[in-house]
C-alpha positions as CSV (number, residue, x, y, z in Angstrom):
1,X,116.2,147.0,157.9
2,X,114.5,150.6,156.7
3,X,111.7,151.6,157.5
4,X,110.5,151.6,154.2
5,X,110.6,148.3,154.4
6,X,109.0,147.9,157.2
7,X,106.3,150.0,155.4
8,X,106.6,147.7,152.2
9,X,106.0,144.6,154.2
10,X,102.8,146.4,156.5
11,X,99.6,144.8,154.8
12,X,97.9,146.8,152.3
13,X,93.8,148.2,153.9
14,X,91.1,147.5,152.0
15,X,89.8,150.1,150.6
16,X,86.2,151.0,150.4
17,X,85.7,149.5,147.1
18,X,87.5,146.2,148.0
19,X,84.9,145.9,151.3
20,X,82.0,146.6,149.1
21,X,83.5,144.0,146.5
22,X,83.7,141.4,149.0
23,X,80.2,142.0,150.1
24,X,79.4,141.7,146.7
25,X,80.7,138.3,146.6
26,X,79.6,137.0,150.1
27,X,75.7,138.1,148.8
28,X,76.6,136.5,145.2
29,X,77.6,133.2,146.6
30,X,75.4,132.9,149.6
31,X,72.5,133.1,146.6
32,X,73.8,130.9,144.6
33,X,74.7,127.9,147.5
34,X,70.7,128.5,148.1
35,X,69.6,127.7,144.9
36,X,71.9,124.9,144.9
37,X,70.2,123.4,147.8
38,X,66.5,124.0,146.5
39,X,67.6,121.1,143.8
40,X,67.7,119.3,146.7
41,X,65.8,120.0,149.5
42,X,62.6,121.5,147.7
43,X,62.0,118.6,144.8
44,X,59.9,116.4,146.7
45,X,57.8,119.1,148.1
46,X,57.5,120.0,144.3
47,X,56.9,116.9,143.0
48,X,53.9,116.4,145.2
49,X,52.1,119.7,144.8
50,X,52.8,120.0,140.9
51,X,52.2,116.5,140.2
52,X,55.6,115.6,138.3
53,X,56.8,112.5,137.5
54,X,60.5,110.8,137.9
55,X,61.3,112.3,134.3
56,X,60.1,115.9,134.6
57,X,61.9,116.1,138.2
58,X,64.9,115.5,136.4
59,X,64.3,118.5,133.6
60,X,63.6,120.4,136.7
61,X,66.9,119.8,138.0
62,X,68.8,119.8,135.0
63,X,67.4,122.7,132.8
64,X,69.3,125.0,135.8
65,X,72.4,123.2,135.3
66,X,72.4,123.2,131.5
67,X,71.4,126.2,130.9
68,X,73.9,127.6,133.2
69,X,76.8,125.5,131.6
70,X,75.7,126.8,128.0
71,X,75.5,130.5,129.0
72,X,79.0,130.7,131.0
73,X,81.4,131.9,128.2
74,X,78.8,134.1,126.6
75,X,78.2,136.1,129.4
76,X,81.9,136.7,129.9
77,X,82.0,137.5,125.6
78,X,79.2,140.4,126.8
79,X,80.8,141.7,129.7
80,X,84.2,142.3,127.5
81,X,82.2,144.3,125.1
82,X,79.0,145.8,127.3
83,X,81.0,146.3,130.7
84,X,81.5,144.1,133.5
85,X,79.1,145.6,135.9
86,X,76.1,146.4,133.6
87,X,76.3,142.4,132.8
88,X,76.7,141.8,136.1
89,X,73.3,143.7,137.3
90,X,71.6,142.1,134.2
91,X,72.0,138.4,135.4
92,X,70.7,139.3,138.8
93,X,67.7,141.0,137.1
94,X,67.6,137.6,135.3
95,X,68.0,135.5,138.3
96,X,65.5,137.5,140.1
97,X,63.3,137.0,137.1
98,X,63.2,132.8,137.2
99,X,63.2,132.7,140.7
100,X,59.8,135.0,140.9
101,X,58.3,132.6,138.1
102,X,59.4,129.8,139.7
103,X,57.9,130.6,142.9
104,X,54.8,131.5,141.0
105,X,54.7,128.8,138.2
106,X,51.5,126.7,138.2
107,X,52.6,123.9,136.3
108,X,56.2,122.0,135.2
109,X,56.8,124.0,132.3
110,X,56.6,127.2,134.0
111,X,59.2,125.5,136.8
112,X,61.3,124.7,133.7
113,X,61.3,127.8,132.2
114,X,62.2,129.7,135.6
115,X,64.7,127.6,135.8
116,X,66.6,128.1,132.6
117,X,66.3,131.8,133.0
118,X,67.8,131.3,136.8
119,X,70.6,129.0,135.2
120,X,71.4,132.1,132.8
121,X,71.4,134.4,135.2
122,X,73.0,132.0,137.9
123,X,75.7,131.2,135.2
124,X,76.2,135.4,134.5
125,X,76.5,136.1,138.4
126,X,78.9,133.5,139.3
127,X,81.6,133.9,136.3
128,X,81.8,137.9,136.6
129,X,82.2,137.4,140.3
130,X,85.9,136.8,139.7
131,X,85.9,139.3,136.6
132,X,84.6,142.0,139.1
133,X,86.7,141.3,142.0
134,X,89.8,141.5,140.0
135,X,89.0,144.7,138.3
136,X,87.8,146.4,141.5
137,X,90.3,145.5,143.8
138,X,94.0,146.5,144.0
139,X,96.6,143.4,142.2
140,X,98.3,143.6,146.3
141,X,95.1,142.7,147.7
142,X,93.6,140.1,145.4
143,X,94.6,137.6,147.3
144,X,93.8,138.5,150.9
145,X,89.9,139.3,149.3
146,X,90.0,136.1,147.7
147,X,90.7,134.1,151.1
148,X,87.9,136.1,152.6
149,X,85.8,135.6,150.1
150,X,86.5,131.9,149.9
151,X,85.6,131.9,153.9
152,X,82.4,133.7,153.2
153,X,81.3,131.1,150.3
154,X,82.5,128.4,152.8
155,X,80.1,129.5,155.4
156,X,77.5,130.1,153.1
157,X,77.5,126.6,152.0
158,X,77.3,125.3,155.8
159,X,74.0,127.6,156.5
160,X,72.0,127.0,153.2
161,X,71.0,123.7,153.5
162,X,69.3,124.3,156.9
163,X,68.1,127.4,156.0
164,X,66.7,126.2,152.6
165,X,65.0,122.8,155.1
166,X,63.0,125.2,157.3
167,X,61.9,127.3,154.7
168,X,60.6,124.7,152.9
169,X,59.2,122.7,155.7
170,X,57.3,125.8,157.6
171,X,55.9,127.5,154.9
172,X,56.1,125.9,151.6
173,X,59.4,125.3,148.5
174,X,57.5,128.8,146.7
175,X,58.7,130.9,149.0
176,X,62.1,129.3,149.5
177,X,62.1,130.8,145.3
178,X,60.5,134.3,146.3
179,X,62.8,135.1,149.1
180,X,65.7,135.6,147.1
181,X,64.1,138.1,145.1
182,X,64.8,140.9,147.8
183,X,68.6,140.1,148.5
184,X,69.2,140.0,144.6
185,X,67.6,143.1,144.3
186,X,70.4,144.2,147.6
187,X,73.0,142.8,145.6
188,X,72.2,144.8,142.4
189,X,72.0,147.9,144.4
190,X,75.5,147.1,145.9
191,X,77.0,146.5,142.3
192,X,75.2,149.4,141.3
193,X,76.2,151.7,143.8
194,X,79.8,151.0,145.2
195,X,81.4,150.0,141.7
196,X,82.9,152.1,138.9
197,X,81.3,151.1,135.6
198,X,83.8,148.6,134.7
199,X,83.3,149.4,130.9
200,X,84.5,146.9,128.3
201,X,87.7,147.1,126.7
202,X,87.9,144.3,123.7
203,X,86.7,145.7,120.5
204,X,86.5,143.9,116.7
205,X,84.4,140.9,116.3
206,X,83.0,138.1,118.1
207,X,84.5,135.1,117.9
208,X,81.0,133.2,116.7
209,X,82.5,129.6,115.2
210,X,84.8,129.3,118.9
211,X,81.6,130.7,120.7
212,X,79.4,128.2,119.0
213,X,81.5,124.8,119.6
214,X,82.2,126.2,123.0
215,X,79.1,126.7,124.1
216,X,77.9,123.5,121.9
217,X,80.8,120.9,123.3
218,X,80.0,122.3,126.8
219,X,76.1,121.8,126.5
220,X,76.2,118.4,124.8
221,X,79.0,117.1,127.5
222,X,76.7,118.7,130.9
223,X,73.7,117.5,129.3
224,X,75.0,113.6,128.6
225,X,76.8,113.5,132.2
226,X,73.6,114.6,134.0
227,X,71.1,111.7,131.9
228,X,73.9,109.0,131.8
229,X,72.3,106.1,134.3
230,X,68.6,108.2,133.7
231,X,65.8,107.5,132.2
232,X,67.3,108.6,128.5
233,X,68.8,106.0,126.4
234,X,72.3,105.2,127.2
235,X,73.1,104.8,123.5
236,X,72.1,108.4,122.4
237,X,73.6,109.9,125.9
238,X,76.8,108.2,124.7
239,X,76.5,109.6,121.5
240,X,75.8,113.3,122.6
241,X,78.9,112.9,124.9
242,X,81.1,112.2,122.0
243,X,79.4,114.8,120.2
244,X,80.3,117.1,123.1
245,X,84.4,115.8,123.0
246,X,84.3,116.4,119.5
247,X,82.9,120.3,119.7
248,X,85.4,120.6,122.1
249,X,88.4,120.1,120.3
250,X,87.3,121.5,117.0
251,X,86.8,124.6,119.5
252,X,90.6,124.2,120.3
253,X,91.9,124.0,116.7
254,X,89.6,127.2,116.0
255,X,91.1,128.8,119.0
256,X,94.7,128.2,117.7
257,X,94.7,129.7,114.1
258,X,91.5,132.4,115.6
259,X,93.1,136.0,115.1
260,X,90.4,137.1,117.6
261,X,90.6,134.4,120.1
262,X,87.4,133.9,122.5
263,X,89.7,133.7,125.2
264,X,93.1,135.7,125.7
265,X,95.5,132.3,126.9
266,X,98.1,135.2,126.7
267,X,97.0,136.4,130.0
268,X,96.8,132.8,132.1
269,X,100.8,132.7,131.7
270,X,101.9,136.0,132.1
271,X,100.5,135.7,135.7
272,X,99.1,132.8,138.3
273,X,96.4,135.3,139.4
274,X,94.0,135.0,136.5
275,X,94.5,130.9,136.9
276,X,93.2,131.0,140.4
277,X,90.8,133.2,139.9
278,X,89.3,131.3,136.6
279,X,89.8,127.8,139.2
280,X,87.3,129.7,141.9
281,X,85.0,130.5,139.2
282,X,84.5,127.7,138.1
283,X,84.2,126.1,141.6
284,X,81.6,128.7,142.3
285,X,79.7,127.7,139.3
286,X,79.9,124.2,139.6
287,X,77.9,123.8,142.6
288,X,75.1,125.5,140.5
């Protein structure tokens, strides 16, 4: 054996942008495992101090989660278009946004409406995660990142709960809310900072009728999962469920006679890579 291939089969450093990629990640997911756990841990503390009832602690719950399902594919449609990164630093903005009026809000509606502008912001964060990572780090080290990254998430999800319990025990669920304000603001610097511009490449039109049942079949299905066995009717959850099915596979015969297709399938089997990295995407936003 040569020594070039000894040198072929050394491991490939990480360079200074993958480090500060992976950071990027470890600070994206430890936020959004936190916010996970305040869905949790903080609603009875809520529910006492702003008086809400069994119905309104559910909207509390699930305007996050639909509002992140329902903004998930748009914010990738904008970061093709408007660049990875400055979509990136907008849904922290956003995220930083909800969270400051949620720790502030005064009444349900206020907690509501942080938390739909959380979920979009949640939903931006978590999707170009993946987008970033891919784009900023070389294709030999993508998956040596992504295992450290995975690792990172992993431990992240151990320490929030506990974390996100003494917070709210000690000194109150508003401030569980505000303290994420000054590591999103880290986070945005980091993006900011240590990664290139990431400038969007697709041009031509949106894809509106695939974005639309998309984003429709997606909403009506998160929406009807989370009120089945609620206090909704189970007739009309039923029939937003089918409604959702339906979207969903008018969205697949619009993808397959589309000339501009809302999402390039072309590129899921010329290489395993963007597979796994769509399958840890949606992992990471799941737990939102």
């Amino acid at each position: 054996m040569t020594a070039a291939s000894h040198a072929g089969a050394a491991p490939v450093p990480l360079a200074r942008g993958s480090i500060a990629a992976l950071a990027l990640m470890g600070i994206t997911a430890f936020l959004v495992r936190l916010d996970a756990a305040a869905s949790t841990l903080a609603l009875p503390s809520i529910q006492r101090d702003l008086s809400i009832d069994a119905a309104g602690l559910e909207w509390t719950t699930l305007s996050y989660m639909v509002a992140s399902a329902a903004f998930a594919v748009p914010a990738g449609t904008l970061a093709d278009r408007l660049g990875k990164r400055r979509v990136y630093v907008a849904g922290i903005v956003l995220f930083a946004i909800g969270s400051v009026l949620c720790a502030l809000s005064p009444h349900i509606y206020a907690l509501i409406l942080g938390r739909i502008i959380a979920g979009i912001g949640g939903a931006t964060v978590a999707v170009l995660a993946m987008a970033i990572l891919a784009s900023s780090v070389p294709r030999p080290q993508i998956p040596r990142i992504v295992g450290l990254w995975a690792a990172v998430s992993s431990s992240a999800a151990v320490i929030a709960p506990a974390l996100t319990g003494l917070v709210v025990e000690s000194i109150g669920w508003r401030w569980f809310f505000g303290m994420n304000v000054v590591p999103l603001l880290l986070a945005a610097v980091i993006v900011t900072r240590a990664l290139p511009p990431l400038e969007g490449h697709r041009e031509g039109r949106v894809a509106v009728m695939s974005l639309a049942l998309l984003t429709g079949g997606v909403l009506a299905i998160t929406g009807a999962l989370s009120l089945l066995g609620g206090a909704g009717s189970d007739t009309g959850t039923l029939m937003v469920l089918v409604l959702g099915i339906v979207l969903l596979a008018a969205f697949g015969l619009q993808e397959r006679r589309a000339t501009q297709q809302l999402i390039p399938w072309r590129a899921f089997a010329r290489s395993p890579i963007p597979v796994c990295l769509l399958l840890l995407a949606v992992i990471s936003w799941s737990v939102t």
